[in-house]
Residue, then its C-alpha position, 0 to 999 in steps of 0.5 A: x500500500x503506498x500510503x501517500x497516494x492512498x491518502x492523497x485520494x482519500x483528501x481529494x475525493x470527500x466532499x468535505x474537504x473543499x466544503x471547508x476549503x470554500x467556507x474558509x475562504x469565504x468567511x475569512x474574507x468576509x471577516x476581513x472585509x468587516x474589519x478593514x471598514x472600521x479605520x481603528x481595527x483595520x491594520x494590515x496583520x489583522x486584515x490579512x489573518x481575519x482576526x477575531x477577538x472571540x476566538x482563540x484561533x484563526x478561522x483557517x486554523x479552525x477548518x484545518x484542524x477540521x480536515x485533521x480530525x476527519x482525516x482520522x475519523x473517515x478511518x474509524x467510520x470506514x475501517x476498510x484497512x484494519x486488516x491491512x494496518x496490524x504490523x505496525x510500520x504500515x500504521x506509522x506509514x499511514x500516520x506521516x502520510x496523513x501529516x504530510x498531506x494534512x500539513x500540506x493542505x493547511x500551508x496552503x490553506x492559509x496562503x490562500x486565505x492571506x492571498x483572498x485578505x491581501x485582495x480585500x485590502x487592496x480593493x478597500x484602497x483603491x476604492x478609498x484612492x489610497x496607494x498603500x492599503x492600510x500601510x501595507x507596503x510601509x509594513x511589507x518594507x519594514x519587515x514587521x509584517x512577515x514574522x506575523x505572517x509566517x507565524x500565521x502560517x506555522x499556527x495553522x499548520x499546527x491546528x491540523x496537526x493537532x486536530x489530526x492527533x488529537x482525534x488519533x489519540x481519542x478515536x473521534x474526529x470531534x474530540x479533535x476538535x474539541x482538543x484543537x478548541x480548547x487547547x488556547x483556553x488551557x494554555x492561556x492561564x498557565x503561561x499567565x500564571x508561569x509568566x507572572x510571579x504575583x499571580x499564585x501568591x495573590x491567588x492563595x491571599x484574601x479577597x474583600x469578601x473574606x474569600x480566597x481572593x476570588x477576584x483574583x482568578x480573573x487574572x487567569x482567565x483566558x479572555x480579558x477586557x478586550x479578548x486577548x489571546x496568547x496566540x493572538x500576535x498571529x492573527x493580528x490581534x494584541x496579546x494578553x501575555x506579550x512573548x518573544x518569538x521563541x517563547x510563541x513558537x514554542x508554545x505553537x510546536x510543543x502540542x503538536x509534539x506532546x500529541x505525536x509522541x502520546x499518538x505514537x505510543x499509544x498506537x505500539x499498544x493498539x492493534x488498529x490505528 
């Protein structure tokens, strides 16, 4: 079984796959399209990623996390090749087949929801009889807006990894998701809490209501006044907890690798994928 082209017509025939592709697309420009109308949200990082506040995660992070979690959950629903998957390198073939495609298939994914919101962008320019769009070119030259952008695009690719293994590790495709969702919700309050000396001695202190400082725990919350995320410098959107580029991108690689080598070694134990 040649695990590529097996996966590869397995991507391309469902239907699901450009149905989320096309939903992608067209709610990301339509977001952006919002966004650019309003002058004080309308920055270039966070027209071209579709931002928005509520979520944790980009639009196209959402939907390849999407194709991930479906790319396990067609083989639960449709076991036609448990018989062929027993010895267990066919089962990691068929896994680094399904990342690289699924890997694939986000990168491009984002480059086309980026390349849909650089034409918004544009068309909101011309129509304002602007030569630079929302200082795009400024931004382009000064080289503020391509770490955000290839950070966009590494995030992406990362939520169809995850969406991908996590529904691997729990045999549903909308655990998956689920994972992919509330993964940012999980994250949030321990980096904030790691980040900030203050935050557990004041959590253990007394509140004015004679409590355990209840007050306090909003300090944790994943969302604050204004909905900023931890990974929100890669939608263009303000972060709750600023990090340097590593400290993100580590928090952008390290799920991705804590599900794989939980995936990997839960399937030496299983006889099925």
């Amino acid at each position: 079984m040649n695990a590529l082209t097996y996966e590869w017509r397995r991507l391309t025939s469902i239907r699901s796959t450009g149905l989320i592709l096309l939903a992608v697309l067209v709610l990301d420009a339509a977001v952006a399209e919002l966004t650019v109308r309003q002058a004080d949200l309308a920055e270039p990082a966070r027209v071209l990623t579709a931002g928005i506040p509520l979520l944790p995660l980009p639009l196209a992070a959402l939907g390849a996390g999407a194709v991930g979690a479906l790319a396990y959950g067609h083989e639960a629903r449709y076991p036609l090749l448990s018989p062929l998957l027993l010895p267990f390198r066919r089962r990691l073939g068929l896994l680094l087949a399904k990342l690289v495609l699924v890997g694939g298939f986000s990168a491009l994914l984002a480059l086309l929801t980026l390349a849909a919101d650089a034409v918004v962008l544009q068309s909101a320019g011309d129509a304002e009889g602007l030569g630079d769009a929302g200082g795009l070119g400024e931004a382009l030259s000064h080289g503020a807006l391509q770490g955000a952008l290839g950070g966009f695009v590494a995030l992406v690719v990362a939520g169809g990894w995850i969406g991908l293994l996590a529904a691997g590790l729990l045999r549903s495709a909308a655990a998956g998701m689920l994972v992919l969702i509330v993964l940012p919700v999980l994250v949030e309050p321990a980096v904030t809490a790691l980040r900030s000396r203050s935050v557990l001695p004041g959590l253990l202190g007394r509140g004015d209501g004679g409590g355990l400082g209840l007050a306090r725990w909003r300090r944790l919350f994943p969302v604050d006044t204004h909905h900023a995320w931890i990974y929100g410098p890669l939608s263009g959107l303000r972060s709750s907890a600023p990090l340097p580029s590593v400290e993100l991108a580590a928090l952008v690689a390290v799920p991705v690798l804590v599900l794989l080598a939980g995936y990997v070694l839960l399937m030496s134990r299983r006889r099925g994928i």
